[in-house]
Backbone as a printed PyTorch tensor [residue, N CA C, xyz], in Angstrom:
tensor([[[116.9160,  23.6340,  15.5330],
         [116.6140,  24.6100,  14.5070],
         [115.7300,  24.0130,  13.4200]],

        [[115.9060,  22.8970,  13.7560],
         [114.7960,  22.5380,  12.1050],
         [113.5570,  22.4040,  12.5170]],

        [[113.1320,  21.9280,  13.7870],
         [111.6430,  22.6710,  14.0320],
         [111.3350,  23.9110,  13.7130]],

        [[112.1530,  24.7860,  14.3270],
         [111.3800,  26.1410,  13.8240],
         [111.1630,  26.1320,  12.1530]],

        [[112.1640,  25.8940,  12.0290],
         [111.8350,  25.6470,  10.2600],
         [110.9290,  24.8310,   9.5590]],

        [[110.2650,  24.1150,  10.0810],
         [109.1520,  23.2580,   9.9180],
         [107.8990,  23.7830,  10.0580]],

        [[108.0930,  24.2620,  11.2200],
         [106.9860,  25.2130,  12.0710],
         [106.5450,  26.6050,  11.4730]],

        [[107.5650,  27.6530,  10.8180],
         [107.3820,  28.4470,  10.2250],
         [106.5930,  28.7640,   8.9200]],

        [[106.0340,  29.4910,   8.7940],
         [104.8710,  29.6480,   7.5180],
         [105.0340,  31.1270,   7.1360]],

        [[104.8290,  30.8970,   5.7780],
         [105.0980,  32.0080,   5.0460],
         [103.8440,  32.5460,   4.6220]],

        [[103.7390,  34.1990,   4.6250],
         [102.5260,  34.9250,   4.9050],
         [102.6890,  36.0070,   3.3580]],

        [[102.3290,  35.3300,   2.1230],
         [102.2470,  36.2480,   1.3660],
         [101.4550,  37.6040,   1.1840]],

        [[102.0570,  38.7340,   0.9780],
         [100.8460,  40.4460,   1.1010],
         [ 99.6760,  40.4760,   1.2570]],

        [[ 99.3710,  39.6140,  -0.1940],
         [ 97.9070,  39.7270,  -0.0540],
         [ 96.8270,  38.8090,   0.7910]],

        [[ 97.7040,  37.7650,   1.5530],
         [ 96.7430,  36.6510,   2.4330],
         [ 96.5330,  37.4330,   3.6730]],

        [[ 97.6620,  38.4080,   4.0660],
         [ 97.2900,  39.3570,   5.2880],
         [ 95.9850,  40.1300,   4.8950]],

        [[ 94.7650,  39.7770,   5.6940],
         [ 93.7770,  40.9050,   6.0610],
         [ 93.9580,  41.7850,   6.5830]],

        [[ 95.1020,  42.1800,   7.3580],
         [ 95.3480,  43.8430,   8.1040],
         [ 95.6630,  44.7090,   7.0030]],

        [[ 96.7510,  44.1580,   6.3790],
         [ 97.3260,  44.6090,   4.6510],
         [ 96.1940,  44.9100,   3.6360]],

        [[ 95.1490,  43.8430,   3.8380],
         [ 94.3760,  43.7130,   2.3260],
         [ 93.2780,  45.1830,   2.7900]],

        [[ 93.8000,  45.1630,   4.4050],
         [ 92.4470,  46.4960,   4.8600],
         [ 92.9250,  47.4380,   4.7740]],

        [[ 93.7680,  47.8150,   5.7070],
         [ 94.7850,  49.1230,   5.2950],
         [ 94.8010,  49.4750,   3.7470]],

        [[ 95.4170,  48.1270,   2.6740],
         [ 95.3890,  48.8820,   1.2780],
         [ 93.8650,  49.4360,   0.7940]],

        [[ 92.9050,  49.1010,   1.1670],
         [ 91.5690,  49.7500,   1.1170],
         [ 91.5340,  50.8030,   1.1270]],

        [[ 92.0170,  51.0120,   2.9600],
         [ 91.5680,  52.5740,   3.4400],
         [ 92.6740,  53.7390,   2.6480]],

        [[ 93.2750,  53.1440,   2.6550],
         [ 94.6030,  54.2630,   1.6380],
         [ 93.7790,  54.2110,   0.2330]],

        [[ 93.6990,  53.2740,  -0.2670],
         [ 92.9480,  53.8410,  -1.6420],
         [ 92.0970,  54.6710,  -1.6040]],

        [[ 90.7810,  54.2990,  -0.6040],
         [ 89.6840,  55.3890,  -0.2530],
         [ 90.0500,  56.5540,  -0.3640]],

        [[ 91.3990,  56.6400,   0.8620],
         [ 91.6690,  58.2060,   0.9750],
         [ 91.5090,  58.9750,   0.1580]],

        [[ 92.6700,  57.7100,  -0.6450],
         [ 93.1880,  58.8660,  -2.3110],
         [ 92.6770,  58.8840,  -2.9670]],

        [[ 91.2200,  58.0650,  -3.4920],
         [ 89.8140,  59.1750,  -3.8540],
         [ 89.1040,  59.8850,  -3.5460]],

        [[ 89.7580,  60.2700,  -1.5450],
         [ 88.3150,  61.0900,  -1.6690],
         [ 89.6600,  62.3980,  -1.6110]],

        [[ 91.0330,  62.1190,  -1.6080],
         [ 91.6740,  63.5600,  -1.5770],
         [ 91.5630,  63.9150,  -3.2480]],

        [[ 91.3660,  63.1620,  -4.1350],
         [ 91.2100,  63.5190,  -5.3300],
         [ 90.2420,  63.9600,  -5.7160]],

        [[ 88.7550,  63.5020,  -5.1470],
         [ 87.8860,  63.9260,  -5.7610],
         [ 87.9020,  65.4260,  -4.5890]],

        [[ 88.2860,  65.8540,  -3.0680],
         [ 88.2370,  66.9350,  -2.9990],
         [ 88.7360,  67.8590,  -3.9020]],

        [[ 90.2100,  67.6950,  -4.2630],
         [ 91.2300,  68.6390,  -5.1630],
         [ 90.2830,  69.0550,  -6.4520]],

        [[ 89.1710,  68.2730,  -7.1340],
         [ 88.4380,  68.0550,  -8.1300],
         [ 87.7290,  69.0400,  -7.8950]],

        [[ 86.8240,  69.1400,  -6.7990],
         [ 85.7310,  70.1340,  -6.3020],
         [ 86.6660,  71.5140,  -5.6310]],

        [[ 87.7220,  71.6480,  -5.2970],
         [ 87.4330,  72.5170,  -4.5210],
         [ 89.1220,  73.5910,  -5.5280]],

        [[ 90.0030,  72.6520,  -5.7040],
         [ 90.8520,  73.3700,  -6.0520],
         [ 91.5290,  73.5140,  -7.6160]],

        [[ 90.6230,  72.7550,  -8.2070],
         [ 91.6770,  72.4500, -10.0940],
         [ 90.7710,  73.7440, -10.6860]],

        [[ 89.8220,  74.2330, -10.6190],
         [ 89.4530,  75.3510, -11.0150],
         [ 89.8470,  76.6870, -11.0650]],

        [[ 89.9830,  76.4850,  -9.2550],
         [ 90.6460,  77.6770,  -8.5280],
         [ 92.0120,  78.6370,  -9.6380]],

        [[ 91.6340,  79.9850, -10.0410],
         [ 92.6500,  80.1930, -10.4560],
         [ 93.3400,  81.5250,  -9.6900]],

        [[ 94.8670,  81.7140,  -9.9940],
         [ 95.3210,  82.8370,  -9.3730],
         [ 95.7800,  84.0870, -10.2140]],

        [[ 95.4550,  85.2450,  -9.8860],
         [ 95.2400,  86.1090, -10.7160],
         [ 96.5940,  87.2710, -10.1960]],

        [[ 97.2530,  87.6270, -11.1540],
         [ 98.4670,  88.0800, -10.9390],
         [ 98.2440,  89.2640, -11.7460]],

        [[ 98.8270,  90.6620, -10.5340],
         [ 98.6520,  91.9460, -11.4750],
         [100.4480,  92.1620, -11.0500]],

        [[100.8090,  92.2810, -12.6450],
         [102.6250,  92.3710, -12.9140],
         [103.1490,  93.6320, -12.0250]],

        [[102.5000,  94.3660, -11.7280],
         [102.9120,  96.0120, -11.1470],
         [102.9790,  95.2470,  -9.2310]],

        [[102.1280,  95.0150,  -9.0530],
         [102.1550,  94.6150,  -7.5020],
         [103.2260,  93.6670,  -7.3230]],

        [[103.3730,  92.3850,  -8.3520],
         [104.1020,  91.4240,  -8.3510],
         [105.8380,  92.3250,  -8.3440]],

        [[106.1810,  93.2880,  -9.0550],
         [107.4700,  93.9710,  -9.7280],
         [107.7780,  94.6880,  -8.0920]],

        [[106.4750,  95.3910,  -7.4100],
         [106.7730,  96.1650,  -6.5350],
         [107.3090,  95.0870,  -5.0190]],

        [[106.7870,  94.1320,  -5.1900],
         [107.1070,  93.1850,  -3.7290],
         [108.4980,  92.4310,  -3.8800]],

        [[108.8380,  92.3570,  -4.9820],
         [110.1350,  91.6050,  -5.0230],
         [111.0260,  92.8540,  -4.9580]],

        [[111.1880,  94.0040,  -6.1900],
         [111.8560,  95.4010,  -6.2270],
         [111.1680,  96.8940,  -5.7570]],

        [[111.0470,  96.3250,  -4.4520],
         [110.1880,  97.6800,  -3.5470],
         [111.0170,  98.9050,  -4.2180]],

        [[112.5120,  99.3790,  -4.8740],
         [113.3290, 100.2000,  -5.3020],
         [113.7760,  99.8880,  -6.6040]],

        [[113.4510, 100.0870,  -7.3460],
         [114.4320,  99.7100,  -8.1240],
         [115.1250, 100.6120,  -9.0050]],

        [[116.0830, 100.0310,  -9.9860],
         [117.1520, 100.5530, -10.3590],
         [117.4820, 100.8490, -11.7820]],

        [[116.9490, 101.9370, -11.8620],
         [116.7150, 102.5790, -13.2740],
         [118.1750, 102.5370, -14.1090]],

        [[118.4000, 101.8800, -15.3190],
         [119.3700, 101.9690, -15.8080],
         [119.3540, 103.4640, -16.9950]],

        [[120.3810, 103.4920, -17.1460],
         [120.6430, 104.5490, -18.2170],
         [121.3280, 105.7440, -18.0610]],

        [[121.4360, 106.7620, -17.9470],
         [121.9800, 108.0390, -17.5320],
         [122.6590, 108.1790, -16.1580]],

        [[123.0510, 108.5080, -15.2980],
         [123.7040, 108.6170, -14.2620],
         [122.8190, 110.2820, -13.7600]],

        [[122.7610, 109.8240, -12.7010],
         [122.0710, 111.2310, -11.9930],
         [122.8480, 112.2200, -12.1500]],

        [[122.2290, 113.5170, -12.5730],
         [123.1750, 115.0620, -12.3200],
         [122.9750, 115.3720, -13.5110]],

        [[122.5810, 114.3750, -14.9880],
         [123.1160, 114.9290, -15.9800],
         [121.9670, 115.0930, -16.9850]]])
């Protein structure tokens, strides 16, 4: 056992080049998904009319006050 332990070498994060590449391409990504969201969707707005919104949740609804008949 103490060969292997001799023999063994320790591989800190950043001395890995697969690591130091991968953390690249992930950064890339997440500027270019940011700069899409930038161009295509932080502008984007959604436009809400309260009557359509009232009718899709309470297709019926339920008039308070008086009781029918009277």
């Amino acid at each position: 056992m103490l060969i292997f332990k001799e023999s063994c070498q320790t591989v800190k994060p950043s001395d890995s080049p697969l690591q130091r590449h991968l953390g690249w391409i992930v950064a890339i990504k997440l500027i270019a998904l940011f700069a899409l969201w930038c161009l295509f969707v932080r502008d984007a707005g959604v436009r809400i009319d309260p009557a359509a919104l009232s009718r899709q949740f309470a297709p019926n609804p339920i008039v308070q006050g008086a009781p029918h008949g009277q």
